[in-house]
C-alpha positions as CSV (number, residue, x, y, z in Angstrom):
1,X,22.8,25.4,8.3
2,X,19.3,25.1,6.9
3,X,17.6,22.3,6.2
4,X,13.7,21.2,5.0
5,X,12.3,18.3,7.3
6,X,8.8,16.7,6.6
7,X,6.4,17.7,9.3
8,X,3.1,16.1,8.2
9,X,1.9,13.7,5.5
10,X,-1.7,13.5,4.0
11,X,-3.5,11.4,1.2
12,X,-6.8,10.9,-0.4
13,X,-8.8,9.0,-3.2
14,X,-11.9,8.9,-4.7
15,X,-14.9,7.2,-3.4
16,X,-15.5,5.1,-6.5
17,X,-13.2,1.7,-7.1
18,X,-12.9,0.2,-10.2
19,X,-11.5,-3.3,-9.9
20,X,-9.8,-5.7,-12.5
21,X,-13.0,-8.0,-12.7
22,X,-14.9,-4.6,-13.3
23,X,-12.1,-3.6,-16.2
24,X,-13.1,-7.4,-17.3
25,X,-16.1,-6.2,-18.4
26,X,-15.3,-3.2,-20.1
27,X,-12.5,-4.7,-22.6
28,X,-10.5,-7.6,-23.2
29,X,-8.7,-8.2,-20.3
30,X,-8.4,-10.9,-16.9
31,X,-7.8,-10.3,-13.3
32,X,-5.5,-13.2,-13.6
33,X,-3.6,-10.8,-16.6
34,X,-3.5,-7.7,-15.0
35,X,-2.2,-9.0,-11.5
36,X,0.4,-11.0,-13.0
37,X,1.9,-8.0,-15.4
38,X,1.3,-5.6,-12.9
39,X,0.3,-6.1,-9.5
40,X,-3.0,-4.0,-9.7
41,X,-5.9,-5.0,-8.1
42,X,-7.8,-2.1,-8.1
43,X,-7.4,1.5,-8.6
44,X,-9.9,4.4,-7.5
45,X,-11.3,7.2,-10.3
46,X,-13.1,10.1,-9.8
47,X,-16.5,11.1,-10.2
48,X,-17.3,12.9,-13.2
49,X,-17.9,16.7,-11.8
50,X,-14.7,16.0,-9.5
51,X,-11.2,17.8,-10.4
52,X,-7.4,17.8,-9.1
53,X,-8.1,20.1,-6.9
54,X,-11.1,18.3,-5.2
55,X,-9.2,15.4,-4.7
56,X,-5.8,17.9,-3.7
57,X,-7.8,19.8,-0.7
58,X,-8.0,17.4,1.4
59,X,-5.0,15.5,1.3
60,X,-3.7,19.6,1.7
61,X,-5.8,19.8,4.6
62,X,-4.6,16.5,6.2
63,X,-0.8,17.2,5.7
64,X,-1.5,20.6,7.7
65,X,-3.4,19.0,10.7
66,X,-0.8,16.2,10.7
67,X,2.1,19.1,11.0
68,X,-0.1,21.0,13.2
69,X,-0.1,24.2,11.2
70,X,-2.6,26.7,9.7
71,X,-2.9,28.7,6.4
72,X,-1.0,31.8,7.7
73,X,1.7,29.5,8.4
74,X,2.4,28.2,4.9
75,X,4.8,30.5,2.4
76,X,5.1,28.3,-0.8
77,X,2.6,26.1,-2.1
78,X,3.5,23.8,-5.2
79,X,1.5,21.1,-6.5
80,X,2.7,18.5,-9.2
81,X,0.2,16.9,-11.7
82,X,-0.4,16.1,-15.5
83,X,-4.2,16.8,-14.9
84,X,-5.0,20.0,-14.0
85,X,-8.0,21.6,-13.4
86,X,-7.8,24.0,-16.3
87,X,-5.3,25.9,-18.3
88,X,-4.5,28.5,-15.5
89,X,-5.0,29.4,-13.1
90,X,-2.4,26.9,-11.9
91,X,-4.2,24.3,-9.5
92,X,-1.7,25.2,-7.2
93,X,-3.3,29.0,-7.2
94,X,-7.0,27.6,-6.8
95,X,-5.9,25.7,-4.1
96,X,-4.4,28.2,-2.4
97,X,-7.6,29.7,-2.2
98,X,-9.4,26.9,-1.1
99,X,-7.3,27.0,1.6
100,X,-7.2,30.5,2.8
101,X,-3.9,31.1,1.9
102,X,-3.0,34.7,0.5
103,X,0.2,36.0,-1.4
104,X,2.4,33.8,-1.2
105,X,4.1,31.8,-4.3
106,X,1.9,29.0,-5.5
107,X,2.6,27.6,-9.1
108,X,2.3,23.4,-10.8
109,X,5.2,21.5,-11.5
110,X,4.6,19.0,-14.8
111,X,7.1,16.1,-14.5
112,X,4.2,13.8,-14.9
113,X,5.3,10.6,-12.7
114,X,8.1,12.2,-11.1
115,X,6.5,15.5,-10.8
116,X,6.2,15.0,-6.9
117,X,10.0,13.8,-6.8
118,X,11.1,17.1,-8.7
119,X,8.0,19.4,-6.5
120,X,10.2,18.0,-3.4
121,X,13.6,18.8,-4.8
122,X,12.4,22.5,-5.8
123,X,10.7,23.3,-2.1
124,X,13.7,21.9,-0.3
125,X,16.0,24.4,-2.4
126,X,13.6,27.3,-1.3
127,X,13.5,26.3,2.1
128,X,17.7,25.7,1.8
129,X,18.2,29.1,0.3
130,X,16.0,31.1,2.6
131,X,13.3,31.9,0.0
132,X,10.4,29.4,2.0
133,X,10.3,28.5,5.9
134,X,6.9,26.5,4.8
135,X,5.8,24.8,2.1
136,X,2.5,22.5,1.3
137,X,4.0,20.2,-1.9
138,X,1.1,18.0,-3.4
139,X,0.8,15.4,-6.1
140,X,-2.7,14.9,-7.3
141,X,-3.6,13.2,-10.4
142,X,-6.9,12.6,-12.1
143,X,-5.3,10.3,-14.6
144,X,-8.6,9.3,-15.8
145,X,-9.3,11.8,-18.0
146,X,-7.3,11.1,-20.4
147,X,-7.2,7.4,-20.5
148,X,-8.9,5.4,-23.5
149,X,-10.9,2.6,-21.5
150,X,-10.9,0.7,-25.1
151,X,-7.2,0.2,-24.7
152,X,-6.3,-3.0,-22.3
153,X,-2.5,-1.8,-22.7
154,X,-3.0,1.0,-20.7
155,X,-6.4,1.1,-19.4
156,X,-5.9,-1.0,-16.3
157,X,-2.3,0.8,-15.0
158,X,-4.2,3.9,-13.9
159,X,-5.8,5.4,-11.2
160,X,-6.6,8.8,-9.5
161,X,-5.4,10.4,-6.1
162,X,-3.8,13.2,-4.6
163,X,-1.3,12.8,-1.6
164,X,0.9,15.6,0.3
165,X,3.6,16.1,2.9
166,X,4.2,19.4,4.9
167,X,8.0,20.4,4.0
168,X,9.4,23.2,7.1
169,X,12.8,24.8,8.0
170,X,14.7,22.7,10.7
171,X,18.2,22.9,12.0
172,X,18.2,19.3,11.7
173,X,18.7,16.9,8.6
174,X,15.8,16.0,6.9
175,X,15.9,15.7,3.2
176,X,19.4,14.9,2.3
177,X,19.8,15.2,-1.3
178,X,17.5,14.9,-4.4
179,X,18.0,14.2,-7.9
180,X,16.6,15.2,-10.7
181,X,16.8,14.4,-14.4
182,X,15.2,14.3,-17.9
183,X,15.9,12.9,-21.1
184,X,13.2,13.9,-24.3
185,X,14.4,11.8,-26.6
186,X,12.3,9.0,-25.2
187,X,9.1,11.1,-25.6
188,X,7.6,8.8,-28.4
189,X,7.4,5.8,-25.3
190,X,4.9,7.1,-23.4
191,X,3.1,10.5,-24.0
192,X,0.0,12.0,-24.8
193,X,0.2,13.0,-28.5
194,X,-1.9,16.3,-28.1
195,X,-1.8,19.6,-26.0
196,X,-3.3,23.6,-26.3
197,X,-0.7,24.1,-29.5
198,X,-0.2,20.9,-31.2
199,X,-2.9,18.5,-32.5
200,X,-5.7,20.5,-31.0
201,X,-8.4,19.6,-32.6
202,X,-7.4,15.7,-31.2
203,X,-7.9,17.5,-27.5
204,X,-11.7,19.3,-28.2
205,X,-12.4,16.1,-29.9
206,X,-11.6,14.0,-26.5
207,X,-8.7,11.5,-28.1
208,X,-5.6,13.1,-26.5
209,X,-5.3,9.9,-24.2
210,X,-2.0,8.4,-22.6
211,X,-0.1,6.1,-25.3
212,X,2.9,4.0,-24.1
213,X,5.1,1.5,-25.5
214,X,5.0,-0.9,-22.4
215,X,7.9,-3.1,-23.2
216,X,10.3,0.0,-23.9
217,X,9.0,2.1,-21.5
218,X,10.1,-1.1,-18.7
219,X,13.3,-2.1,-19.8
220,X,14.5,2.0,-20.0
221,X,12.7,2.5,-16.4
222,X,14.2,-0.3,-14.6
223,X,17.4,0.5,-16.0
224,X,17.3,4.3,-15.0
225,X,16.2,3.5,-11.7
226,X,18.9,1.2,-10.9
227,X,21.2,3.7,-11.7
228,X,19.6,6.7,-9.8
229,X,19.8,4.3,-6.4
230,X,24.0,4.5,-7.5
231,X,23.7,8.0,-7.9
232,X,22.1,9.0,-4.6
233,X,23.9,6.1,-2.3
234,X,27.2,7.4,-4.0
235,X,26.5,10.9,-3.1
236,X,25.5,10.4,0.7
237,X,28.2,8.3,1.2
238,X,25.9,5.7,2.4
239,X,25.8,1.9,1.8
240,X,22.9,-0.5,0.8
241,X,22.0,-1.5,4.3
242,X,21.6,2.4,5.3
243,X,18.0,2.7,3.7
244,X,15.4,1.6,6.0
245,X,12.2,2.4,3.5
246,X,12.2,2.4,-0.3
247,X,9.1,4.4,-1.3
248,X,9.0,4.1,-5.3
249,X,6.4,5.4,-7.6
250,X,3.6,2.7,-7.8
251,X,4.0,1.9,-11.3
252,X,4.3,-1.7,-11.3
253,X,5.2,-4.4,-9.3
254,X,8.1,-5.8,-11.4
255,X,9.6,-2.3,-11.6
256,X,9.3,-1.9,-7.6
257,X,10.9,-5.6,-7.1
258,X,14.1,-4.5,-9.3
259,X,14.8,-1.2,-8.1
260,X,14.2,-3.4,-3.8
261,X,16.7,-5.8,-5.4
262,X,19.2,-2.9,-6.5
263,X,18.9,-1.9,-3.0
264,X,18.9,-5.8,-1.5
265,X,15.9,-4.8,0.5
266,X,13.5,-7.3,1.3
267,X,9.9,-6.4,0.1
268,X,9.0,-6.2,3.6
269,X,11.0,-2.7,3.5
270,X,9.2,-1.4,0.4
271,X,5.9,0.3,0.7
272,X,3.4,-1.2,-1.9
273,X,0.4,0.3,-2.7
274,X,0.2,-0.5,-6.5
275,X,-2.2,-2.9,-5.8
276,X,-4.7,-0.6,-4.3
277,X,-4.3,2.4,-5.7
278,X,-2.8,1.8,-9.5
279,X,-0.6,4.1,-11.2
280,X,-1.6,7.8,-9.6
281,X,0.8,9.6,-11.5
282,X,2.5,12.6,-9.3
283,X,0.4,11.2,-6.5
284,X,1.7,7.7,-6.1
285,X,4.8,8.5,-4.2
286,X,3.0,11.0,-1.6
287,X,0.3,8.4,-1.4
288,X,2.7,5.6,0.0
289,X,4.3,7.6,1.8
290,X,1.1,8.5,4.0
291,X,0.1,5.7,4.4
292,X,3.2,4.0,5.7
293,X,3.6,6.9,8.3
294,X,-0.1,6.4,9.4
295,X,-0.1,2.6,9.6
296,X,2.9,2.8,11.6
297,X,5.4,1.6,9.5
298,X,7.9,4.4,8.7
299,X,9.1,6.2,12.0
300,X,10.7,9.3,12.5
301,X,14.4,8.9,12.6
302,X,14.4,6.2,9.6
303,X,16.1,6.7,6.3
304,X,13.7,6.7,2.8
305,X,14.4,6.5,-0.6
306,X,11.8,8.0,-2.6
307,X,12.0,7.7,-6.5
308,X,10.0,7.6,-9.2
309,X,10.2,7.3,-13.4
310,X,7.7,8.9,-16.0
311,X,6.9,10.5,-19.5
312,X,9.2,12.7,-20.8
313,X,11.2,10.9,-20.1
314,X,11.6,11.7,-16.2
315,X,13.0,10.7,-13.2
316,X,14.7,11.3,-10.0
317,X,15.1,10.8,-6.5
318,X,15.3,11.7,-2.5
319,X,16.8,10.6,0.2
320,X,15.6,12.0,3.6
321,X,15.7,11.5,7.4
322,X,12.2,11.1,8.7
């Protein structure tokens, strides 16, 4: 039997950090606030000439030294983000050629948050059926864009990123399962009102920014997520005490300290970066995950439950021997 195993994990950010006492002087807002509500510290935004793609090469590139392969070795490339770099060609097409990497199938997932989550879930199905022995999967968000700095409800979640993990053919168990799901009646909670067909004229005029209904948008997240955690124990036949890592999207602390206590993991056994890093969108999830395998936390051999929760409303999960 065929299965997909992560071979190599890679991240990046921007060189420019904004922090809350920066935000403090931009709009109406406290460290003291932010932390509290959220857990953010400081989040990383990219320059103005710099893109997705900038920020998804070399997280690409790390992922692929980290496996130890080469551009002729990869045979699906798909990259998750809300932000891409223009209307097409996909970002997953221009970084193919950044790469060096000719004819094989390269397209962008949009699941927004949980666009990494559902990335994963499509490559390990290629891989599973036969139709991939390689593929580079990427989250990379420049969330930025299309944030209004005048509005503190939303202004200090988000931050921009790109992380990426390596995702080959092995005869041994790697991801186990994954689960994805969508629901669009929520779409009024969090969304960005205007697009190439509707409310155009909002989108040349530079207001189609993110607009969430904070209190909603928790309260449905936190209960989705516990639920997913049910679903994918339930479906492994595993208990609680079988996960060794949680690695959730970094929305918010209180959201990541629920879904640990679902799990009764101690925070110790969640990876954190939210305080760092912000909100990154499709790249949150590949971020913590990159850096937990390079600061020596997560080891090969341990269980992880990766989730994550965003517009649309989406979510899902995956559960995967390291």
């Amino acid at each position: 039997m065929i299965y997909s195993r992560i071979t190599g994990t890679g991240g990046h950010l921007p060189e420019k950090v904004l922090t809350n006492r920066d935000l403090e002087q931009m709009v109406e807002t406290s460290d003291q606030w932010i932390r509290e509500r959220t857990g953010i510290a400081e989040r990383h935004i990219a320059a103005p000439d710099e893109t997705t793609c900038d920020l998804a090469e070399p997280a690409a590139r790390r992922a692929m030294e980290a496996a130890g392969v080469g551009p002729d070795d990869i045979d699906l490339i798909l990259v998750a983000t809300t932000t891409p770099d223009q209307v097409f060609p996909s970002t997953a097409c221009l970084l193919q050629q950044r790469l060096d990497i000719h004819g094989c199938a390269a397209f962008d997932i949009q699941a927004v948050c949980t666009g990494f989550i559902y990335a994963l879930g499509v490559a390990d199905r290629f891989i599973r059926t036969g139709g991939a022995r390689r593929a580079l999967v990427v989250g990379a968000e420049t969330l930025s864009r299309i944030v209004d700095w005048t509005d503190r409800g939303t202004c200090v979640l988000f931050g921009d990123g790109a992380g990426a993990v390596v995702l080959e053919a092995s005869e041994t168990p790697g991801i186990l399962s994954s689960h994805l799901h969508a629901d669009g009646r929520y779409e009024q909670l969090l969304r960005v009102p205007a697009g190439v067909s509707s409310h155009y004229d909002r989108l040349r005029a530079g207001e189609a920014f993110v607009q969430m209904k904070g209190n909603e948008v928790f309260k449905v997240a936190v209960n989705t997520l516990g639920r997913i955690v049910d679903e994918t124990l339930a479906a492994n036949a595993l208990e609680k005490g079988d996960v060794d890592w949680l690695i959730p999207h970094q929305a918010n602390i209180r959201i990541i300290q629920a879904t640990a206590r679902k799990l009764k993991l101690s925070m110790e056994r969640v990876v954190v970066t939210v305080d760092r890093h912000g909100n990154t969108s499709a790249a949150s999830v590949p971020l913590a995950l990159d850096v937990a395998v390079r600061d020596g936390r997560v080891r090969r051999g341990e269980t992880l439950l990766m989730e994550a929760f965003g517009g649309g409303f989406t979510w899902g999960s995956v559960l995967l021997k390291f």
